[in-house]
C-alpha positions as CSV (number, residue, x, y, z in Angstrom):
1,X,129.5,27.5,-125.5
2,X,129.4,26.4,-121.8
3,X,125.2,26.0,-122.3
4,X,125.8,23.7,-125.4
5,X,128.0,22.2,-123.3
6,X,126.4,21.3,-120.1
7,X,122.9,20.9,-122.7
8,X,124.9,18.4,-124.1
9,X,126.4,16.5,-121.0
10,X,123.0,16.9,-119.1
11,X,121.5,14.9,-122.5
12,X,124.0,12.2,-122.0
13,X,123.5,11.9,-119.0
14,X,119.9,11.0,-119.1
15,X,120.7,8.6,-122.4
16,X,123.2,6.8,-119.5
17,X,121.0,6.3,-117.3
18,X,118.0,6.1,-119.5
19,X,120.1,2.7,-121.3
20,X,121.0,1.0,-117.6
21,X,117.5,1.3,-116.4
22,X,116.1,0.0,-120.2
23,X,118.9,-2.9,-119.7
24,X,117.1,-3.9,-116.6
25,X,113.8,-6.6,-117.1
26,X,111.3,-7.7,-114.5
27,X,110.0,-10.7,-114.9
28,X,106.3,-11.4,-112.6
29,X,104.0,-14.2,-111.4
30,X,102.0,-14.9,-109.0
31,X,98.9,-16.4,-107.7
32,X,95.6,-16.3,-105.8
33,X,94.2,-18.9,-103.9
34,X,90.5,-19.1,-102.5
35,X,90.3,-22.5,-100.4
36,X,87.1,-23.5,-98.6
37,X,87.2,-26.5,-95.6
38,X,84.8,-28.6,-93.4
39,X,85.9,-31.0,-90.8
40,X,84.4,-33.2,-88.6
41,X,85.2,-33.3,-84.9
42,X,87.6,-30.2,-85.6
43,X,88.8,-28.2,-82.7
44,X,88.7,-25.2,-84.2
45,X,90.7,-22.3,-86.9
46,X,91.8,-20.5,-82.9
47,X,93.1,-23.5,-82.0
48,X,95.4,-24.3,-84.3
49,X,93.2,-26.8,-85.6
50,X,93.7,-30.5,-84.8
51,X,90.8,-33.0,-84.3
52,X,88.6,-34.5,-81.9
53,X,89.5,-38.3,-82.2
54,X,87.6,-39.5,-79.0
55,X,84.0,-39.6,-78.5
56,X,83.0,-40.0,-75.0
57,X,80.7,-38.2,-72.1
58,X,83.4,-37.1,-70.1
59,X,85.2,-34.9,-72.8
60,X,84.0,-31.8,-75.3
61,X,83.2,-33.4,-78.6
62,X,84.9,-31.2,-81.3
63,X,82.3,-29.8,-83.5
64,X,82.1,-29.7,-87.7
65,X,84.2,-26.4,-88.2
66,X,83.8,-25.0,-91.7
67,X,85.9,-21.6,-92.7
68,X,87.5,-19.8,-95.8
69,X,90.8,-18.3,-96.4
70,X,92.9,-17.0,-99.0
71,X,96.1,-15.8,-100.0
72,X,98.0,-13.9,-102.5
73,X,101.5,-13.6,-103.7
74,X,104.2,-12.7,-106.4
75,X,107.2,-14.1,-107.2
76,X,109.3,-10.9,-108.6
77,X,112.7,-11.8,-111.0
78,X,114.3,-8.2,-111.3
79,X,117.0,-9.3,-114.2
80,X,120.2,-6.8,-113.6
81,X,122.2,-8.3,-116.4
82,X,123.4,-11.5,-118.0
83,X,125.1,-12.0,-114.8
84,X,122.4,-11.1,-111.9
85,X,119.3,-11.4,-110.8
86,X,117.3,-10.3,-107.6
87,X,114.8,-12.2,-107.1
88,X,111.8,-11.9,-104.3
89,X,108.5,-13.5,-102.7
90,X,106.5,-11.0,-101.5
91,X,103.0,-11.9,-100.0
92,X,100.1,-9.7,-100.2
93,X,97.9,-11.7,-97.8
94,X,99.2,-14.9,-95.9
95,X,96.5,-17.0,-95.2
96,X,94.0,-14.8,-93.8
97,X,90.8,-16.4,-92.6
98,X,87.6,-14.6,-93.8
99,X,86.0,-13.0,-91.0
100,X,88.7,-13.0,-88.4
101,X,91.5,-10.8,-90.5
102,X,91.6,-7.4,-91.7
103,X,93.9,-7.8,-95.2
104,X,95.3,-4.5,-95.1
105,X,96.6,-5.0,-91.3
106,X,100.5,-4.9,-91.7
107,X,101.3,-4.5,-87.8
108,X,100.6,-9.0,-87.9
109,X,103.4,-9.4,-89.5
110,X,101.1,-11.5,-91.9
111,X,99.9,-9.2,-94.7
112,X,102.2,-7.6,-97.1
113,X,105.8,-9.3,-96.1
114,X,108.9,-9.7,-97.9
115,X,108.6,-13.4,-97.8
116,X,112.1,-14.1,-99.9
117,X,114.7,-12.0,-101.2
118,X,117.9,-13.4,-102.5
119,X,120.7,-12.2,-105.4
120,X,121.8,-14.8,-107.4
121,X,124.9,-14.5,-109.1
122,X,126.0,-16.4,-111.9
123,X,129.9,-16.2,-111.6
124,X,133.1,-18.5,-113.7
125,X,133.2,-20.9,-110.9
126,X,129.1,-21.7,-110.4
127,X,126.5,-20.1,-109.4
128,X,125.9,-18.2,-105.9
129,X,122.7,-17.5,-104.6
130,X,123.0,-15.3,-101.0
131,X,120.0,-13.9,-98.8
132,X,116.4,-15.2,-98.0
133,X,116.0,-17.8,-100.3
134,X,113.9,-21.3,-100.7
135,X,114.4,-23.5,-97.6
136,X,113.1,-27.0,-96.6
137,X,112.0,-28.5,-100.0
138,X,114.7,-31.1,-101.0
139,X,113.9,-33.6,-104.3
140,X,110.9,-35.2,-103.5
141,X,107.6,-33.9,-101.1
142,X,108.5,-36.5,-98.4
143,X,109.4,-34.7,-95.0
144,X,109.8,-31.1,-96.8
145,X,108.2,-28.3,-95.4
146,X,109.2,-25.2,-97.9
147,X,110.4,-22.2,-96.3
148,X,112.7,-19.5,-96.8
149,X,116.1,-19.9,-95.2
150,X,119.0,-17.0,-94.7
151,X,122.0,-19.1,-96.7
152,X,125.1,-18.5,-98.4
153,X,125.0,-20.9,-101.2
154,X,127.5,-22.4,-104.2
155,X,126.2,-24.2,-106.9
156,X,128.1,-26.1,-109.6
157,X,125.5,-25.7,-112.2
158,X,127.2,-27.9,-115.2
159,X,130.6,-26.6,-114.4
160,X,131.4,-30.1,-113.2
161,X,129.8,-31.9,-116.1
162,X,126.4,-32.4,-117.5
163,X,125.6,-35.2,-115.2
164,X,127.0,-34.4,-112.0
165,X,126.2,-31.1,-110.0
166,X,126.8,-30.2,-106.2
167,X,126.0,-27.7,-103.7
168,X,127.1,-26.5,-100.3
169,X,125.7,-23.9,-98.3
170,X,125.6,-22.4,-94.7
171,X,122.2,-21.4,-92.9
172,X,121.7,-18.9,-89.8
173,X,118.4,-20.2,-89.0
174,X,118.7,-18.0,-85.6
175,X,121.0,-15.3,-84.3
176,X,120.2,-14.1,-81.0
177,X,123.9,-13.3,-79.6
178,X,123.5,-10.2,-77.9
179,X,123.5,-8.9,-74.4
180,X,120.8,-6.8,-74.8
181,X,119.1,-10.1,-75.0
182,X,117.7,-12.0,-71.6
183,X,118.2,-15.5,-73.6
184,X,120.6,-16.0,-76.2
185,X,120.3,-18.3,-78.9
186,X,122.7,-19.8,-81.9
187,X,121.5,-22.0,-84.5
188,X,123.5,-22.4,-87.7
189,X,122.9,-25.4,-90.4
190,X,125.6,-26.5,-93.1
191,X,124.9,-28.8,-96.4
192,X,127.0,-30.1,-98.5
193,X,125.2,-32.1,-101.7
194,X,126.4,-34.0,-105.0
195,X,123.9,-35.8,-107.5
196,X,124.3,-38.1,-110.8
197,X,122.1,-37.5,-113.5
198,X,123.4,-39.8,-116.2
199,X,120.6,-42.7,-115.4
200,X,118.0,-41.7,-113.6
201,X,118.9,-38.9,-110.8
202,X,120.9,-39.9,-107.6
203,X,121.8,-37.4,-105.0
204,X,123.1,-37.3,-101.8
205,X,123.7,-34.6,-99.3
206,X,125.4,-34.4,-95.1
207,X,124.1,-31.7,-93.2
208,X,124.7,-30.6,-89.6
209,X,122.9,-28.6,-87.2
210,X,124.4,-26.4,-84.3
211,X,122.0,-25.5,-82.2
212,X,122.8,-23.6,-78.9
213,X,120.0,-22.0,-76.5
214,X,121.4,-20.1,-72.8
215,X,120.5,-17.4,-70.7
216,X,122.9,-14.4,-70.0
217,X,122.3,-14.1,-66.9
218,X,123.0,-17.1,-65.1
219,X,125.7,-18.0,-67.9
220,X,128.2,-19.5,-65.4
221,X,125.4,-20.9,-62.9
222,X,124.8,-24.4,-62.3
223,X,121.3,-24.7,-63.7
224,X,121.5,-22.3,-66.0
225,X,118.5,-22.5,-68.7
226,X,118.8,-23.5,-72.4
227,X,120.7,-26.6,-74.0
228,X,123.5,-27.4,-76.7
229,X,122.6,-29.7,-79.6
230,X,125.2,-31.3,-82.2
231,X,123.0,-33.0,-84.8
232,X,123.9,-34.7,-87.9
233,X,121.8,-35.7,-91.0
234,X,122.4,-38.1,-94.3
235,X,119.3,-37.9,-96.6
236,X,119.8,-39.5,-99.9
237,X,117.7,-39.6,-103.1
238,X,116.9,-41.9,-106.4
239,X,114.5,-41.6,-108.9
240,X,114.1,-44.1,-112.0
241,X,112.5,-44.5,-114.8
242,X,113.1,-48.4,-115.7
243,X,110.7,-48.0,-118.8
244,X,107.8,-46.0,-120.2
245,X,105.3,-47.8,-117.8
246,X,107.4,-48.3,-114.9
247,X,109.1,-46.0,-112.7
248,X,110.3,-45.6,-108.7
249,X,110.8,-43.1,-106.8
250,X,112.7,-43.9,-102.9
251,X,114.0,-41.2,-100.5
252,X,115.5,-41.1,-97.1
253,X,116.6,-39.0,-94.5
254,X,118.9,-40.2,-90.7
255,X,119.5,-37.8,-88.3
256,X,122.2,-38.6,-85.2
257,X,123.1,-36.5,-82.8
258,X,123.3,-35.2,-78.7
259,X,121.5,-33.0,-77.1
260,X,122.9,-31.8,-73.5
261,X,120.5,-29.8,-71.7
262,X,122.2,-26.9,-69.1
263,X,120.4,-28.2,-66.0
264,X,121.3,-29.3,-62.6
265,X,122.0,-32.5,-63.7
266,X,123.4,-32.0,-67.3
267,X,121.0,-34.0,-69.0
268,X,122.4,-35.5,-72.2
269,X,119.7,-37.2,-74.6
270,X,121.0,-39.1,-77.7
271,X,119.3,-38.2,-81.2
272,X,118.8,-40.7,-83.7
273,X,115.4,-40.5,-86.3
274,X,114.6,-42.5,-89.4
275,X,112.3,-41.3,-91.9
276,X,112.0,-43.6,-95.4
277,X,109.7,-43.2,-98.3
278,X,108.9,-45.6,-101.8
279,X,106.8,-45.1,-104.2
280,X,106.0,-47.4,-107.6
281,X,104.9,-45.6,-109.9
282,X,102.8,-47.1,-113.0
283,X,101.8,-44.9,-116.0
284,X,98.8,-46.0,-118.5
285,X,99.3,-42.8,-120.4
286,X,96.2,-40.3,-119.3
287,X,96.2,-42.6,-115.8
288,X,98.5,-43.0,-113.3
289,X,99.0,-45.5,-110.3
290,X,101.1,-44.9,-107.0
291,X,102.1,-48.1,-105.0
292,X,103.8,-46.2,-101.9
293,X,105.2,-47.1,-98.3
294,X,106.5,-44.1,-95.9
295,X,108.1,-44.7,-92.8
296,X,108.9,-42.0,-89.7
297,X,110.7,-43.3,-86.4
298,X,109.1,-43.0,-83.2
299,X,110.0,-43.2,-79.6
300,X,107.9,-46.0,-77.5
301,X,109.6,-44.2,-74.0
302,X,109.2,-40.8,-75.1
303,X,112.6,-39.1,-73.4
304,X,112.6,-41.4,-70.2
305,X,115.1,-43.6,-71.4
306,X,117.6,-40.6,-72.6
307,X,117.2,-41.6,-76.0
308,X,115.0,-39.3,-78.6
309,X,114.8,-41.8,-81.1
310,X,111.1,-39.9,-82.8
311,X,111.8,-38.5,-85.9
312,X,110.3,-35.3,-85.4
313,X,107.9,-35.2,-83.5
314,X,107.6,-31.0,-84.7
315,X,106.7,-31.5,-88.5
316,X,105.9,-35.3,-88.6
317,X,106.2,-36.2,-92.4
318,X,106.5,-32.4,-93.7
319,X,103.5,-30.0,-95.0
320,X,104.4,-30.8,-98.3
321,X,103.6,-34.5,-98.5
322,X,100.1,-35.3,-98.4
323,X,98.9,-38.3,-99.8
324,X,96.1,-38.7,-97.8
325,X,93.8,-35.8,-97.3
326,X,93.4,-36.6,-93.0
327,X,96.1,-38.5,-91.7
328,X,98.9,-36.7,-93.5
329,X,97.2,-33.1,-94.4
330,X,97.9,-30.3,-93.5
331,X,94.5,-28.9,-91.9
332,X,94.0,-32.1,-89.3
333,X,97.6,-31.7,-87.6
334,X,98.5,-35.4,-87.1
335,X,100.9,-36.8,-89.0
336,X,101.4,-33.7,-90.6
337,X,101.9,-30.6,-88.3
338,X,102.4,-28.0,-90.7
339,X,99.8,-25.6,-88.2
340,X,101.7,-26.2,-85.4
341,X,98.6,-27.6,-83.1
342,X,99.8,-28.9,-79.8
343,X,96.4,-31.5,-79.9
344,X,97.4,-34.5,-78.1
345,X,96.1,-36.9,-80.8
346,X,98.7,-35.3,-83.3
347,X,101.7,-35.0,-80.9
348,X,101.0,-38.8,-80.2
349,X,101.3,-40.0,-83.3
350,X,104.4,-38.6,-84.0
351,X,106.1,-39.2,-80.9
352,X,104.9,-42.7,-82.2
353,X,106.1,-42.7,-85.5
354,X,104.5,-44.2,-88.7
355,X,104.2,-47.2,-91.5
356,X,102.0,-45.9,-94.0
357,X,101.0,-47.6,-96.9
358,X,98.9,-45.7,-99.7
359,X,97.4,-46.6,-103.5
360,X,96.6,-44.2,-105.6
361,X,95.2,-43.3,-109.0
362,X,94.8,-40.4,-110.9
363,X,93.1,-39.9,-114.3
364,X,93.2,-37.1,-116.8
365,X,89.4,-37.6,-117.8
366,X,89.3,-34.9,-120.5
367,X,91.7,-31.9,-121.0
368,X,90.3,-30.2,-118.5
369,X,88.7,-32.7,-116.5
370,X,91.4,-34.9,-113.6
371,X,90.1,-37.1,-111.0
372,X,92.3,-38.4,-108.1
373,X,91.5,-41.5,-106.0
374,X,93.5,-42.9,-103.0
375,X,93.2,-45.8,-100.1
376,X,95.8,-45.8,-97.0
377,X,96.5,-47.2,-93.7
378,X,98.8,-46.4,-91.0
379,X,100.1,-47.8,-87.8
380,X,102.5,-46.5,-85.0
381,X,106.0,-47.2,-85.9
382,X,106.9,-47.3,-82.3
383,X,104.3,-48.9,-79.9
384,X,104.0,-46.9,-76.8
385,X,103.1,-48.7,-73.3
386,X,99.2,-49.4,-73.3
387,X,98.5,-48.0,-76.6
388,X,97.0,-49.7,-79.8
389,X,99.0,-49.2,-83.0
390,X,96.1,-48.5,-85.3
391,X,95.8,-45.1,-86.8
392,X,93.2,-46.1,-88.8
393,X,91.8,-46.8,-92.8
394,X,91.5,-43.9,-95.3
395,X,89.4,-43.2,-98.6
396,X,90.0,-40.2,-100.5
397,X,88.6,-38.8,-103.5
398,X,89.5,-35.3,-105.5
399,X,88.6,-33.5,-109.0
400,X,90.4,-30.7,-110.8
401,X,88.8,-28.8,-113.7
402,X,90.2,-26.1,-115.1
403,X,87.9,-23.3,-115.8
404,X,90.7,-21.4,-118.1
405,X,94.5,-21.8,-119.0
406,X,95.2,-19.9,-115.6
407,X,91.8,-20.5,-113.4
408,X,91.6,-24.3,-111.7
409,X,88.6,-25.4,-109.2
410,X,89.5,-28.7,-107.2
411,X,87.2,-30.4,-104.9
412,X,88.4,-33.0,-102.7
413,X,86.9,-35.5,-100.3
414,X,88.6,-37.3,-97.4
415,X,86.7,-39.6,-94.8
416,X,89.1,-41.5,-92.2
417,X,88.0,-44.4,-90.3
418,X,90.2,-44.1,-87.2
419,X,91.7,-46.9,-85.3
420,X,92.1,-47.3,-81.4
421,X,95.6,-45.5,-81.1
422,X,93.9,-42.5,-80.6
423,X,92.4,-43.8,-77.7
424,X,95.5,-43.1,-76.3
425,X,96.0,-45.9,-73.8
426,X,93.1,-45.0,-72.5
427,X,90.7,-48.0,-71.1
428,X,87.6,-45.8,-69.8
429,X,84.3,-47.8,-70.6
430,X,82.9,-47.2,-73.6
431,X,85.2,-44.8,-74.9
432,X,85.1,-44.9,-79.0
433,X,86.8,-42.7,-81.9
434,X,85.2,-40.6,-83.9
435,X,85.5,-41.3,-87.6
436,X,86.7,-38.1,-89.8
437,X,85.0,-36.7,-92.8
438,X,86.7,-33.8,-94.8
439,X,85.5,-31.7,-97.6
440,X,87.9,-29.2,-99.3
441,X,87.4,-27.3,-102.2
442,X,89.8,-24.5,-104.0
443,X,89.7,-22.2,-106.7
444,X,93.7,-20.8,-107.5
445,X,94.6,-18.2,-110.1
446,X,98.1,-18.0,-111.4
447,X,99.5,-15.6,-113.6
């Protein structure tokens, strides 16, 4: 009687956990991408890339540079129940560069990461995501550099109503209390966020940043290392569709703030950046037109003057906005600093800020067939002291055919004329820029 029994308890058992583990559904994708470049006047894939903008006998002309590199990843939904839902990033290969990385190296910190892992938890009163989730991107491309961030985060969902939704969340972005530490450092970031959806899409969100950087050791010295920033943003969004034809797209994003620096002297800077974007947007059906205008603060005195007025003079107009292949990709590190060069060109222009004005048109020639044209100019925002404001004129052009439902080849073609702000104030005889060509080709798999 006891082995019928524990037979039949062992049995149901098994048909427990055999039911939780069937209840559970894991829902994959992913993708491969193989992308091919060749600059003119590069400085180089060890660099950090950046460009060569002056040509002149008394410094190295950069040289065409030409590499491939690839990367794979998947994006893992591990359904619990109705309820919850883990969901994860987890990169195979990040950007390795053929010939210079071995794919199956873990100890880089590159290959085979966890890039995003988050819980998200659909609850009576909205919808909490919490861990290592999406960061950066926010409505439109314009100054967005997506990330992963380590939040806490509410979101009404359409508790509210069906045209309204909000969000708040709170960001460690870096936690380096401890006093097994030499340097500690305490950066923390809180949103809050509510957008109208009844014509159009509205939205508005108020962020603040504390940011605290000091050394252990001389914590109650006079001099001690490190600084303490209080920052504040407002970054609003609208985008309308007035009729079939016609539609606009504007975003912006102020930032205001201190930043006290713990030396000698307690230097105190004031914060305040600008960046703007609109774009008019025509549709003929298979064709579309852009009309745009993007605008990033600079700083004309640099920190001299105690103000730090650039708008970020880190990312520029974020790696995620590129409508021009040169002056705002992501490979040439000028407006765009999404490979973190420390080239002086690059740095220069967005200490300087920008106006940038782009058309663009792009064509769904056949099913499979897209072309993509564009033409832009940009200028300093912020003339520095000797320097010429022109960046310079840009003509792009781009294809996309897809091979299959899930296989796409894209060629693209930038060439930049550049103007004499990357001259740099310079007034050595005979000194000229180099003009920039770009070719950039990509074949990406999804699944």
């Amino acid at each position: 009687m006891k082995k019928v029994f524990f037979t039949a308890a062992a049995l149901g058992l098994v048909a427990g956990i055999s039911t939780s583990a069937a209840a559970l559904e894991l829902k994959v994708k992913g993708e491969y991408i193989l992308e091919g470049y060749s600059i003119s006047d590069g400085l180089g894939i060890n660099s950090g890339l950046g460009l060569q903008m002056q040509d002149t006998s008394s410094k190295d002309d950069g040289d065409r540079n030409a590499w491939f590199e690839h990367k794979f990843q998947t994006d893992a939904d591990l359904v619990v129940n109705d309820a919850i839902t883990i969901k994860s990033r987890i990169r195979f290969v990040d950007w390795g560069v053929w010939g210079s990385q071995d794919d199956t190296d873990v100890s880089n910190g590159n290959n085979f990461s966890v890039r995003r892992l988050w819980m998200v938890y659909k609850s009576p009163v909205g919808i909490w995501e919490i861990g290592r989730r999406p960061a950066g991107a926010w409505e439109n491309s314009f100054v967005n550099t997506a990330t992963r961030g380590d939040r806490i985060m509410w979101k009404s969902g359409k508790m509210l109503s069906d045209n309204f939704e909000m969000y708040a969340f709170y960001q460690k972005i870096t936690e380096e209390d401890s006093y097994t530490n030499d340097d500690g450092h305490d950066y923390d970031y809180y949103e809050v966020y509510g957008a109208f959806t009844g014509y159009g899409k509205t939205s508005l969100a108020v962020g603040y940043y504390g940011d605290e950087q000091f050394d252990y050791d001389t914590l109650d010295d006079v001099g001690t290392v490190g600084y303490t920033t209080d920052r504040w943003r407002v970054k609003g969004y609208g985008g309308y569709q007035f009729t079939e034809m016609l539609g606009l797209e504007v975003e912006f994003d102020y930032i205001n703030g201190t930043k006290e620096m713990n030396d000698a002297a307690n230097t105190e800077y004031d914060i305040s950046g600008l960046a703007f974007m609109a774009d008019l947007q025509v549709n003929f059906g298979a064709a579309q037109t852009d009309f745009m205008y993007f605008y990033i603060s600079g700083d004309e005195n640099g920190s001299t003057d105690g103000d730090l007025d650039a708008y970020s003079t880190g990312s520029g107009t974020g790696a995620d906005f590129e409508p021009l292949y040169i002056l705002t990709g992501t490979k040439t590190s000028l407006l765009n600093n999404d490979m973190g060069s420390d080239n002086e060109y690059g740095t220069a222009a967005r200490t300087a800020g920008a106006h940038g004005f782009v058309g663009a048109a792009d064509i769904q020639a056949t099913e499979k067939l897209g072309l993509h044209g564009a033409l832009g100019y940009a200028m300093a925002a912020d003339e520095m002291a000797g320097y010429d404001s022109d960046y310079g004129w840009e003509a792009d052009l781009g294809a996309s055919y897809k091979l299959l439902d899930n296989l796409t080849y894209n060629l693209h073609f930038g060439y930049l004329a550049s103007g004499d702000f990357f001259k740099l104030g310079s007034t050595e005889a005979g000194l000229e820029t180099n003009d920039i060509t770009l070719l950039y080709n990509n074949l990406s798999m999804t699944f």
